[in-house]
C-alpha positions in Angstrom: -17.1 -9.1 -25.2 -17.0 -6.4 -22.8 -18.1 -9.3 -20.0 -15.9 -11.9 -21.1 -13.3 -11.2 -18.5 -13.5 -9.4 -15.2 -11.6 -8.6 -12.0 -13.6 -10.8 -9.4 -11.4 -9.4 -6.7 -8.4 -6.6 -5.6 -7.0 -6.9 -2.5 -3.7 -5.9 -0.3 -1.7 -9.1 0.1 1.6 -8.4 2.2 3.2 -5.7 3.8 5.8 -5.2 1.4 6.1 -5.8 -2.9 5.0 -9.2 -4.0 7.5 -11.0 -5.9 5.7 -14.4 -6.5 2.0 -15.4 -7.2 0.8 -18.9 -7.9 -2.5 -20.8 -8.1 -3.6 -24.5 -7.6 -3.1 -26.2 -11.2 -5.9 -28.8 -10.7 -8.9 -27.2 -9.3 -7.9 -23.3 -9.0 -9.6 -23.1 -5.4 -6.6 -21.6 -4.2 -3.6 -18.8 -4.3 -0.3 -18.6 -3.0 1.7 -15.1 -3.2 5.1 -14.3 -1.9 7.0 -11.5 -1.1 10.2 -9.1 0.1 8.1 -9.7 3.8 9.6 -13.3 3.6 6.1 -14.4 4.4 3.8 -16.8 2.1 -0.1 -16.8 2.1 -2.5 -19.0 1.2 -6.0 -17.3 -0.5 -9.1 -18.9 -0.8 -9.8 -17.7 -4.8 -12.9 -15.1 -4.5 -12.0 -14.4 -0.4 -9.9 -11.5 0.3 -8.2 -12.8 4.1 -5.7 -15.2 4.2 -6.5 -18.8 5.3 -2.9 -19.8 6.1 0.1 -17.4 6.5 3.3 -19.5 6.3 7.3 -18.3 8.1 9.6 -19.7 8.0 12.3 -18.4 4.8 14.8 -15.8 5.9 14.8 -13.8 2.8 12.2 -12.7 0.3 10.4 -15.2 -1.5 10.7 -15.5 -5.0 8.6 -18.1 -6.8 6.2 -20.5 -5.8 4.8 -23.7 -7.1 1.5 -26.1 -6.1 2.0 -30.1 -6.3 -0.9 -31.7 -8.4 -2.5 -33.0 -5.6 -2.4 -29.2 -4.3 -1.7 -30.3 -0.3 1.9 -29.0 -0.6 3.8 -26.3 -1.9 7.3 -25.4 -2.8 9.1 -22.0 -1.9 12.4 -20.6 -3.3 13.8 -17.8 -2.0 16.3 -15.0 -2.6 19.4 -16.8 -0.5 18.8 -20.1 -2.6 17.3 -21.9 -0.3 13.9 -24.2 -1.3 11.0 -25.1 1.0 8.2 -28.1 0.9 5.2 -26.8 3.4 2.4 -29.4 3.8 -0.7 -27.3 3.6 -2.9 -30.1 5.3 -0.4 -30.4 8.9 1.1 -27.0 8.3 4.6 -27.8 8.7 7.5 -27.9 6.7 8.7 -30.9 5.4 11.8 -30.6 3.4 14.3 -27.6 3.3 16.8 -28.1 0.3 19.9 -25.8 -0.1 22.1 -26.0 -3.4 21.5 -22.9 -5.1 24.1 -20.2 -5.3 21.2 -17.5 -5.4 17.7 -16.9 -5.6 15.6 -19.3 -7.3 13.4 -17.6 -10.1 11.3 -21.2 -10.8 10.3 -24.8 -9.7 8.0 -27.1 -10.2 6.4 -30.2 -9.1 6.6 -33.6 -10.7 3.1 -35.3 -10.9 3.7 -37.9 -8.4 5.1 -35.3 -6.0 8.1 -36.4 -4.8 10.7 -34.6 -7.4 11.3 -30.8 -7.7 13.2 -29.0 -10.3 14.1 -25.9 -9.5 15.8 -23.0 -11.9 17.9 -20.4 -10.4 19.4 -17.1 -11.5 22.9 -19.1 -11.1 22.2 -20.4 -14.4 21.9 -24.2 -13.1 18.9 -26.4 -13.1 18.3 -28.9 -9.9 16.6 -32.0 -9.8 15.7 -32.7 -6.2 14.3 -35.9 -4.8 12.2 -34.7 -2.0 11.4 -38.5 -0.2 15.7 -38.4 0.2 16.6 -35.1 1.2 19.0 -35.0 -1.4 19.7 -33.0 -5.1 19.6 -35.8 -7.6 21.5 -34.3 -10.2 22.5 -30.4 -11.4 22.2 -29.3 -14.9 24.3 -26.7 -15.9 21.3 -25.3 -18.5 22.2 -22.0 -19.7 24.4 -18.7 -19.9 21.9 -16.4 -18.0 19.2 -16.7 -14.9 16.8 -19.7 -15.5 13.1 -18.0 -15.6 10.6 -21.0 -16.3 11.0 -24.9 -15.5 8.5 -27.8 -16.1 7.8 -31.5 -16.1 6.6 -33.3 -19.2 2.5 -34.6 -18.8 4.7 -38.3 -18.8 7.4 -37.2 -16.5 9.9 -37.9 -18.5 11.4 -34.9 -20.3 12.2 -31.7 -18.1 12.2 -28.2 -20.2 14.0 -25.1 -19.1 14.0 -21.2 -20.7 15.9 -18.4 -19.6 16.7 -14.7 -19.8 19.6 -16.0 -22.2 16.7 -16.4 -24.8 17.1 -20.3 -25.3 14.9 -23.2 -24.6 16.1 -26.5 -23.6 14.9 -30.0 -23.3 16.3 -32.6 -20.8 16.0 -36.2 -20.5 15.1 -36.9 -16.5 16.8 -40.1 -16.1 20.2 -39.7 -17.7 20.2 -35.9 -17.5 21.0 -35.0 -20.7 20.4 -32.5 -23.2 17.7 -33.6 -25.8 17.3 -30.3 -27.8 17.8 -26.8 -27.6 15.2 -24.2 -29.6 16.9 -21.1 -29.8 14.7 -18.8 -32.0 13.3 -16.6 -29.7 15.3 -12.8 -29.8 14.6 -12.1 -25.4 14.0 -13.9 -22.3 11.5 -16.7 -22.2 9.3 -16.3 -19.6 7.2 -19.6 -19.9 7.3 -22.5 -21.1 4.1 -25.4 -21.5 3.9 -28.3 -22.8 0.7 -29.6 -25.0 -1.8 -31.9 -22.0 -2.0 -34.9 -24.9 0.6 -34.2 -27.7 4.1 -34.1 -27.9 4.2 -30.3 -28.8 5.9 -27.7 -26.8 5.0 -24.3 -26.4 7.3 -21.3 -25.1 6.6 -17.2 -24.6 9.5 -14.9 -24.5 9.4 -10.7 -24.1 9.9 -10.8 -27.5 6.2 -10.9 -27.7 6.0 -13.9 -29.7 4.8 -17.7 -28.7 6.6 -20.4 -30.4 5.2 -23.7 -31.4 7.7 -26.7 -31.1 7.0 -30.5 -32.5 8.8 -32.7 -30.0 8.7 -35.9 -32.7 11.2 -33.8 -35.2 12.0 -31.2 -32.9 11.2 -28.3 -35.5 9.2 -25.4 -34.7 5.3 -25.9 -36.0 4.9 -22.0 -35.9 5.4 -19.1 -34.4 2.5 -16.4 -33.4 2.1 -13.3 -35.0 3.9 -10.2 -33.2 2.0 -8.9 -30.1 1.9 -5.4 -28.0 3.7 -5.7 -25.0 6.1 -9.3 -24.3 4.1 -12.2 -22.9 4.4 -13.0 -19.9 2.4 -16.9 -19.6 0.7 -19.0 -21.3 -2.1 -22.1 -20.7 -3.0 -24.3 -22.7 -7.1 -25.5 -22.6 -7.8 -28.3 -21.1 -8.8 -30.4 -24.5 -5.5 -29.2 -26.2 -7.5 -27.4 -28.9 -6.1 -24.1 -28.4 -3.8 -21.8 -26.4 -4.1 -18.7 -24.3 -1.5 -15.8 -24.1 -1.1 -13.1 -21.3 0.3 -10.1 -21.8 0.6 -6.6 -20.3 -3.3 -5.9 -20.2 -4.7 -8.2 -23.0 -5.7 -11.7 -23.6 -5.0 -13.8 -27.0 -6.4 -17.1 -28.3 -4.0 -18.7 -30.3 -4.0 -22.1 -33.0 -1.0 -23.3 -33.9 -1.4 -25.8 -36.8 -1.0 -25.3 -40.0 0.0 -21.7 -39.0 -0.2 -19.6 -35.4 -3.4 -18.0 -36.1 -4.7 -15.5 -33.2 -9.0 -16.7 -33.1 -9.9 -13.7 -30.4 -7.7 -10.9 -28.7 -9.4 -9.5 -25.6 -8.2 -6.5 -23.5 -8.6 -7.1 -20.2 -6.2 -4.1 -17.9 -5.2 -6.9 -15.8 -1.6 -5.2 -16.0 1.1 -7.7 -15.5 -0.5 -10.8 -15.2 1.4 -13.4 -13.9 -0.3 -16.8 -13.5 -3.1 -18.5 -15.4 -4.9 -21.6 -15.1 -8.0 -23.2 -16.6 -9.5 -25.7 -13.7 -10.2 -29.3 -14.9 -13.8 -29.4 -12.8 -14.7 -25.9 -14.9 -12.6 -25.6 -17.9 -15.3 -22.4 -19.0 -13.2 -20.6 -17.2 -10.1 -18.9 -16.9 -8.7 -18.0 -14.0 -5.5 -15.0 -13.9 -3.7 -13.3 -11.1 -2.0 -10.3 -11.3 -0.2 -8.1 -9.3 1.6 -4.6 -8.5 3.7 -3.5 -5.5 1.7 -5.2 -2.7 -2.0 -5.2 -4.3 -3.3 -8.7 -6.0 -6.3 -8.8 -8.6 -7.7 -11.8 -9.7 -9.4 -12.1 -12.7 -12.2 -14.6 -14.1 -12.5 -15.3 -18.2 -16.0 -16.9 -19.7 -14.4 -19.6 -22.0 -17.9 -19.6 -23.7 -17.4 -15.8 -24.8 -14.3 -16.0 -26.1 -13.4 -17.3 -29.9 -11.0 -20.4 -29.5 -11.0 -21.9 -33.2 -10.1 -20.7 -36.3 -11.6 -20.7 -40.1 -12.2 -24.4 -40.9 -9.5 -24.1 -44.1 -6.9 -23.9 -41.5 -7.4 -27.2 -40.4 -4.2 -30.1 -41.0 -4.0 -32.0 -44.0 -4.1 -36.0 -43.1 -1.0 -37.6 -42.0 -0.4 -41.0 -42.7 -1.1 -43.8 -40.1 1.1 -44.5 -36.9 1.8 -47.1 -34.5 1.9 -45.2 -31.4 -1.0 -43.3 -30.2 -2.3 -40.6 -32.3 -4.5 -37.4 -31.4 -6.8 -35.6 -33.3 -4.6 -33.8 -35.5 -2.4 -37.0 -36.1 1.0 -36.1 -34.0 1.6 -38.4 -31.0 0.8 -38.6 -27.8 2.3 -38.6 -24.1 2.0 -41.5 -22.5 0.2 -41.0 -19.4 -1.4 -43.6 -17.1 -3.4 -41.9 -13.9 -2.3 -44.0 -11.0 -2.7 -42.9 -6.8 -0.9 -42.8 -4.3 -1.7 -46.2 -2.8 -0.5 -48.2 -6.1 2.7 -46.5 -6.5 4.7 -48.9 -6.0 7.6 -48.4 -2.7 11.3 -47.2 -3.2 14.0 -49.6 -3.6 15.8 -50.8 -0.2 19.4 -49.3 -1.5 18.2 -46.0 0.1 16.6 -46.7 3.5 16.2 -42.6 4.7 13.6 -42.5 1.8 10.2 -42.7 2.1 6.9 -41.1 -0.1 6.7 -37.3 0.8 3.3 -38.2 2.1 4.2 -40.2 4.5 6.8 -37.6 5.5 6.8 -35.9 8.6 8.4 -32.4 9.5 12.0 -32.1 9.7 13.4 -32.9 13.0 15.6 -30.4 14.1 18.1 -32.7 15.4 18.8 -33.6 11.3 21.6 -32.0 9.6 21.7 -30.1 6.6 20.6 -31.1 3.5 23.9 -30.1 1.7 25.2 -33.0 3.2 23.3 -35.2 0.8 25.6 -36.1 -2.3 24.0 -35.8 -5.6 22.6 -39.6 -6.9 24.8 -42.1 -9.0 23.5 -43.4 -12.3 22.4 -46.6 -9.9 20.7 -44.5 -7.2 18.9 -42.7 -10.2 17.3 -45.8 -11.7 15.8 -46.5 -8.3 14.3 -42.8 -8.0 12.7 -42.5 -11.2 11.9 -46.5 -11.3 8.6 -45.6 -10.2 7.8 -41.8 -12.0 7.7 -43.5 -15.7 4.0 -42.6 -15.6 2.1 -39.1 -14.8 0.4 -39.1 -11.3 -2.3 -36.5 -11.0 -3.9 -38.0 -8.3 -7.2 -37.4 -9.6 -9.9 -37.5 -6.6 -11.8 -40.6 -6.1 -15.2 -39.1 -6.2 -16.8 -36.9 -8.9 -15.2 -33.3 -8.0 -18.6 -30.7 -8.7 -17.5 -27.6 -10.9 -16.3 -24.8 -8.6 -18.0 -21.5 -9.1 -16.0 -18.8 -8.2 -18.0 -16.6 -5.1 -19.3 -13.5 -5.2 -16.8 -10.8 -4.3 -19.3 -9.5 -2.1 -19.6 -12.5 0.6 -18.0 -12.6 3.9 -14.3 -12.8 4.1 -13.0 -16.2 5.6 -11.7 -15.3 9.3 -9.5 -18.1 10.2 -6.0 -17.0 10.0 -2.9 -19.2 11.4 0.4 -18.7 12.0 3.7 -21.1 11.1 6.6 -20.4 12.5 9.9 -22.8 12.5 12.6 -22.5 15.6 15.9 -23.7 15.0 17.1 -23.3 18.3 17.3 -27.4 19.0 19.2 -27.5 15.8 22.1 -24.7 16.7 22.4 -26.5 20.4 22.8 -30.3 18.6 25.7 -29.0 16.7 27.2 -26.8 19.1 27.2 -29.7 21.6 28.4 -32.4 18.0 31.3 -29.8 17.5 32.4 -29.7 21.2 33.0 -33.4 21.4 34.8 -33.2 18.5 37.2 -30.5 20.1 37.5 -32.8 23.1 38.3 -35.9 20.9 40.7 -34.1 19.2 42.6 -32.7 22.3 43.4 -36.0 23.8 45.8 -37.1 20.6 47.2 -33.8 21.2 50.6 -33.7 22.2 50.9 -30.9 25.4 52.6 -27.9 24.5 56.3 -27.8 26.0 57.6 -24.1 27.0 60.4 -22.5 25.7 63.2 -22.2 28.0 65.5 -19.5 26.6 69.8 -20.6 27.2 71.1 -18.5 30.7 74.3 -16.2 30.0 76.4 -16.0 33.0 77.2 -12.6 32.3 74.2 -10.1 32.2 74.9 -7.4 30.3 72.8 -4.2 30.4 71.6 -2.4 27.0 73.3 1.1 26.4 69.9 3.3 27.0 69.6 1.8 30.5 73.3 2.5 31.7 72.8 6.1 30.3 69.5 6.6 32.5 67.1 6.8 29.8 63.8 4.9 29.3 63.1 3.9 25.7 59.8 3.2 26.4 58.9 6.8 26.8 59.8 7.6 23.3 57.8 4.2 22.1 54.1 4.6 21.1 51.8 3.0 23.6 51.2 -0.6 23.3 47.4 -1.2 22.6 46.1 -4.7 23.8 44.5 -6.5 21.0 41.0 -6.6 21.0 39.5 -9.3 23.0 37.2 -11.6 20.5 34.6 -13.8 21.5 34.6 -17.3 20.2 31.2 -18.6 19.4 31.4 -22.1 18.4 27.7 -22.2 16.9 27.0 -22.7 13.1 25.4 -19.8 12.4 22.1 -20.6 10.4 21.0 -18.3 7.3 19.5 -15.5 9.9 22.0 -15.5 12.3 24.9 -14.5 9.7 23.2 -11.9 8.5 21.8 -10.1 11.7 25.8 -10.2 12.2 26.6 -8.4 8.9 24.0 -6.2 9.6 24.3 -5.6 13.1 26.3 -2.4 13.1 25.6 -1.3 9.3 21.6 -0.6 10.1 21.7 2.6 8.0 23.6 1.4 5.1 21.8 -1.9 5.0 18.4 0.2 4.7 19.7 2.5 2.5 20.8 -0.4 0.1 17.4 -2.2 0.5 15.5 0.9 -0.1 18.1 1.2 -3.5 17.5 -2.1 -4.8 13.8 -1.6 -4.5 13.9 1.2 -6.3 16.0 -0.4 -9.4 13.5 -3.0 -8.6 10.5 -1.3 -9.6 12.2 0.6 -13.0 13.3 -3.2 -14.1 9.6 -4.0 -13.7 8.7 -0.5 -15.6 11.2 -1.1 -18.2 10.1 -4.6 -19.8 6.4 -3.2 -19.5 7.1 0.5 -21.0 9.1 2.3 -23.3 12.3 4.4 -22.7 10.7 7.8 -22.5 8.1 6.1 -19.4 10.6 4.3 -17.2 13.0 7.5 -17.0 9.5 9.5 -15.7 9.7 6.7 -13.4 12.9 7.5 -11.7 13.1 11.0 -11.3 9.4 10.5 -10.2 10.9 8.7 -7.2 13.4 11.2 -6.5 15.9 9.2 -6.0 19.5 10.4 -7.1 21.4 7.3 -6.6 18.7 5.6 -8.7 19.3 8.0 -11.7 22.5 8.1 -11.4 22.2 4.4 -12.0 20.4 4.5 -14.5 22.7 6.9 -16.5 26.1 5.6 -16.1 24.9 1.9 -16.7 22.1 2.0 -19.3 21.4 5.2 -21.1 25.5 6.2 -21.3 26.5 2.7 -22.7 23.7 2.3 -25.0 23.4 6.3 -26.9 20.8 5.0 -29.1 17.9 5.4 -26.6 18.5 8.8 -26.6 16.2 11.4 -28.0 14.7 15.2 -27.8 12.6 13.9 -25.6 14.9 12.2 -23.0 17.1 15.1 -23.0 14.1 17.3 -22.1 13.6 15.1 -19.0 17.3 14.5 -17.7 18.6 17.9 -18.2 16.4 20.0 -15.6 17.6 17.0 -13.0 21.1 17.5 -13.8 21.8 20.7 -12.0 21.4 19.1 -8.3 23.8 16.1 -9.5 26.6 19.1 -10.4 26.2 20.4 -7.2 26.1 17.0 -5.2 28.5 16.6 -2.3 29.3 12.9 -4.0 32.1 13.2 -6.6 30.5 10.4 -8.8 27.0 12.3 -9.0 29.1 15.2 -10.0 31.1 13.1 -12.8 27.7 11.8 -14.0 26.1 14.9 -14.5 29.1 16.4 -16.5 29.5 13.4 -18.6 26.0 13.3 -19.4 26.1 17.4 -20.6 29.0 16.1 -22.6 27.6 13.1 -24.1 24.2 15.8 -25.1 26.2 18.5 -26.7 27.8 16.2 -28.6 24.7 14.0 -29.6 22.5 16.5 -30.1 24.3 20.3 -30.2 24.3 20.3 -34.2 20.6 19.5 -34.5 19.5 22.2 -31.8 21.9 24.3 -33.6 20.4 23.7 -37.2 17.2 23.9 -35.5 17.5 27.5 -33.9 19.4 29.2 -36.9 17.7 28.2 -39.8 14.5 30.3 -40.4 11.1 28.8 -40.2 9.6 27.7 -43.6 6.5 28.4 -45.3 3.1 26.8 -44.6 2.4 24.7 -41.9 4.6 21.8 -40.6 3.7 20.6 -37.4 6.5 18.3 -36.9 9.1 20.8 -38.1 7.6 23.4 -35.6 7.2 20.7 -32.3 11.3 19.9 -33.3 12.7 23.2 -33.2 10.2 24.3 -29.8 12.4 20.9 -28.3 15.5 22.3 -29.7 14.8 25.8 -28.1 13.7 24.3 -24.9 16.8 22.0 -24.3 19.3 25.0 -25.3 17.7 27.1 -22.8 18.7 24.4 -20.8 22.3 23.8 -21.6 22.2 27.8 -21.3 21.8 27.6 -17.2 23.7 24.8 -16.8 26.7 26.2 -18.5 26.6 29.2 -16.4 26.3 27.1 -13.0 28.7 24.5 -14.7 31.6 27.1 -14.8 31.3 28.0 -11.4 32.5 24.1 -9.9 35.3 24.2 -8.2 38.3 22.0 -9.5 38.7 19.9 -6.1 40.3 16.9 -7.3 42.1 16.5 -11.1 39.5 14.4 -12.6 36.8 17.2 -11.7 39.2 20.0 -13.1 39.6 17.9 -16.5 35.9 17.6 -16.8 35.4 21.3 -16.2 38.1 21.9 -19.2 36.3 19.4 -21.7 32.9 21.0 -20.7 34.2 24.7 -21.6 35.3 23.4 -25.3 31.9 21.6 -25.5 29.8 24.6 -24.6 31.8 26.6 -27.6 31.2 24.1 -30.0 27.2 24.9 -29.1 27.8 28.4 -29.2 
């Protein structure tokens, strides 16, 4: 079992933390990460240099999707923003803005040309990519959308989020079919079954959920796991179901009951992205990643247990006129057409055309915002063709792809795509100063003021006296003299001028939210006790401080002995900060201590030890000792704070009246 699953290769991918890995759905031949460097690269699977290194966002990536037919892929980034590259012509193709902030998930339709993309704006977008244009915008849920995907038909769009629900939407009309709200955390993916009509969804909670789209009840739910699960992938035949979590690997069946058939621990660490190839379905292939490193990991199907006892198996169901599967439920309806015979869009839309036929954007074209969201016609003529699954599948016999040796020679070839705007910027600079002209001509011309002339002049009194009042004026200061740049600034451009003459701050912020980045990541992997190690381990005090006022002081129950051991030796350098708040943060959390905790470590040190030996008696009072010796030394620096402003001289009060409660 030991050799079931192993890391084929470990390599740095970017310069900076990864946010977003992906791999080819079809064929797993290739990878796609995605980071804070704003750059995307393409991997060979089992080569550790890039083939293709893509530019052309202007903030950090943050998810990443392949089509079916793996030539292009789909980008969203922090800003919003969403880009189509054509890996074949390495060129963008479509650019579509809509989002309100960073987009945390998207995915292809099979034929290609429709996106749906899930943003932490709580909306879900349906983007047609042959017209440029968002079709329609589903406002899906009360917290950030985390996982999006296409029915095997096409025909159904589901969508979970951090707000813990799952719903199911009809792609023609939009609507809401269902909503499965059982899970108790975020979902963080959602798949549905290749032939049935069965739904699958993973949530931190640590549990998968099994959902029968015919009645829309939940088939079952699996039993409790370690850590949360972070994706899941159904086998290629439909006969089972594997689960990824924080360094282990689960075989699950879900009828009559979720049953786990094999649990492998792997030390993959947070695995983000698994996909069984249709040319080899023995294996499994899983990409992982930390900071900027990336592992990817190779699973022997034939070593691992994917069916349960044969007593588990369904009762019979009773005959049906639709198309049944093995176990009796219904199928999808899927027809496997190409490109060739799909059939052309209607002529009410002449700008569209297939996404293959596409070209790169010209940069004389304007934005896509400009492109109104489809009418219930418009919408019958985009999806007219998309009833039916495309996968494309390749027109001759596709040989089983062994993953290479880790020890072969690296692929060399390494290209650069970059995207200048600049013909864009002077298109509309020259647009908007015609417009200016245009509009000048059925101006009327300005006509001066003439004041009314006195015939007597009369002098004011501080002039006949001989004095000059504007001696005893303050100087008059001109008013700044402004530029006016009539460009549209592009995404870049407006923030190079934000962050022009705020360098420092700016790097000091980034460098915070990385930070808070990293603990996030810690926190939904780790317990309570391991994430605070975390941030004084990075030693940084706005980070803790952070963490104190907005977590640990709202929610008192995750305190223990144990965090107090930890937090009160970093205390003593937030009392004696120059920053007010850090100040206020370290007396509030003495405060909040002694209160929670100064009758146990009272008890604790008073009353005499017992008889006989009690190990968890004697390791309680040694915390109780250690954390009064350290309330001891920060009383004594406490009380020697000056009062500089009222709210640090009532703080000082209410921590003298605390301290003799503990005495």
């Amino acid at each position: 079992m030991a050799q079931a699953c192993i890391k084929q290769s470990e390599f740095v991918a970017h310069g900076s933390n990864i946010n977003a890995v992906a791999i080819t759905p079809y064929k797993g031949r290739m990878l796609a990460t995605g980071g804070e460097d704003r750059k995307i690269a393409i991997w060979a699977v089992g080569k550790t240099q890039p083939i293709l290194m893509i530019e052309g966002h202007t903030s950090p990536v943050e998810s990443l999707a392949f089509s079916i037919s793996e030539q292009y892929i789909a980008a969203g980034s922090k800003s919003g923003t969403t880009k189509v590259f054509d890996l074949e012509n390495s060129q963008v193709v479509r650019t579509l803005r809509g989002h309100k902030t960073s987009i945390q998930c998207l995915n292809f339709h099979g034929n290609g040309d429709i996106v749906v993309t899930g943003s932490a704006d709580t909306n879900v977008k349906v983007w047609d990519l042959r017209r440029k244009g968002c079709v329609y915008t589903c406002k899906a849920h009360s917290d950030a959308v985390t996982s999006v995907l296409f029915s095997p038909d096409g025909r159904w769009i589901t969508s979970g989020s951090a707000d813990s629900t799952v719903k199911l939407w009809d792609v023609g009309s939009s609507n809401l079919v269902k909503e499965f709200n059982l899970h108790r955390n975020a979902v963080t993916s959602v798949k549905f079954h290749p032939n049935e009509l069965v739904l699958a969804t993973a949530s931190m909670d640590r549990t998968v959920n099994f959902w029968d789209l015919e009645t829309f009840e939940m088939i079952s739910s699996s039993p409790v796991e370690s850590h949360g699960v972070r994706c899941i992938a159904f086998h290629i035949d439909g006969q089972s179901i594997f689960s990824g979590a924080q360094d282990s690997l689960r075989v699950y069946n879900w009828e009559p009951r979720a049953m786990c058939c094999d649990a492998l621990q792997t030390g993959w660490g947070k695995v983000d992205d698994m996909v069984i190839p249709v040319p080899n379905p023995q294996q499994l292939i899983a990409v992982s990643h930390d900071r900027s490193v990336v592992s990817i990991w190779i699973c022997n199907l034939d070593k691992i247990k994917q069916k349960g006892d044969k007593s588990d198996v369904d009762p019979p169901v009773q005959p049906s006129a639709q198309p049944l599967s093995v176990s009796g439920r219904q199928q999808f309806k899927v027809q496997y057409i190409t490109n060739d015979e799909r059939p052309p869009t209607g002529p009410s839309r002449p700008r569209e055309m297939p996404l293959h036929q596409a070209h790169a954007e010209p940069p004389h074209e304007d934005d896509d915002d400009d492109v109104p969201e489809a009418n219930e016609e418009e919408r019958k003529i985009i999806f007219s063709d998309r009833n039916t699954l495309v996968r494309t599948p390749p027109k001759h016999p596709v040989e089983p792809f062994i993953i290479p040796a880790a020890s072969e020679q690296p692929i060399s070839e390494k290209r650069e795509l970059k995207f200048d705007d600049k013909a864009a910027h002077q298109n509309i600079q020259h647009q908007l100063h015609h417009r200016q002209q245009q509009a000048q001509q059925h101006q009327r011309p300005p006509q001066k003021y003439l004041p009314p002339q006195h015939h007597h002049e009369t002098k004011p009194a501080e002039e006949s006296m001989g004095l000059n009042l504007e001696q005893f004026m303050p100087a008059k200061r001109s008013p700044p003299h402004r530029e006016v740049d009539h460009k549209v600034a592009d995404e870049e451009t407006t923030l190079k001028m934000l962050s022009k003459d705020n360098i420092q701050i700016c790097s000091i912020l980034s460098s915070r939210v990385d930070n808070l980045q990293l603990i996030r990541r810690d926190w939904d992997i780790a317990d309570v006790k391991a994430s605070m190690e975390s941030v004084i381990g990075l030693g940084d005090k706005s980070v803790l401080v952070d963490m104190i006022n907005h977590v640990f002081c709202r929610k008192q129950s995750f305190w223990t002995l144990d965090l107090c051991l930890l937090v009160l030796p970093e205390l003593k350098e937030l009392i004696y900060d120059n920053k007010e708040s850090y100040v206020q943060c370290g007396c509030n959390v003495i405060k909040l201590i002694i209160k929670m905790f100064g009758p146990v470590i009272k008890e604790n040190i008073q009353s005499p030890v017992g008889h006989g030996i009690d190990l968890s008696r004697e390791e309680r009072c040694e915390k109780c000792q250690n954390c009064y010796s350290h309330l001891i030394s920060l009383k004594e620096e406490a009380f020697k704070l000056k009062p500089t402003s009222e709210p640090i001289s009532r703080l000082i009060r209410d921590l003298k009246n605390a301290f003799s409660r503990l005495n």
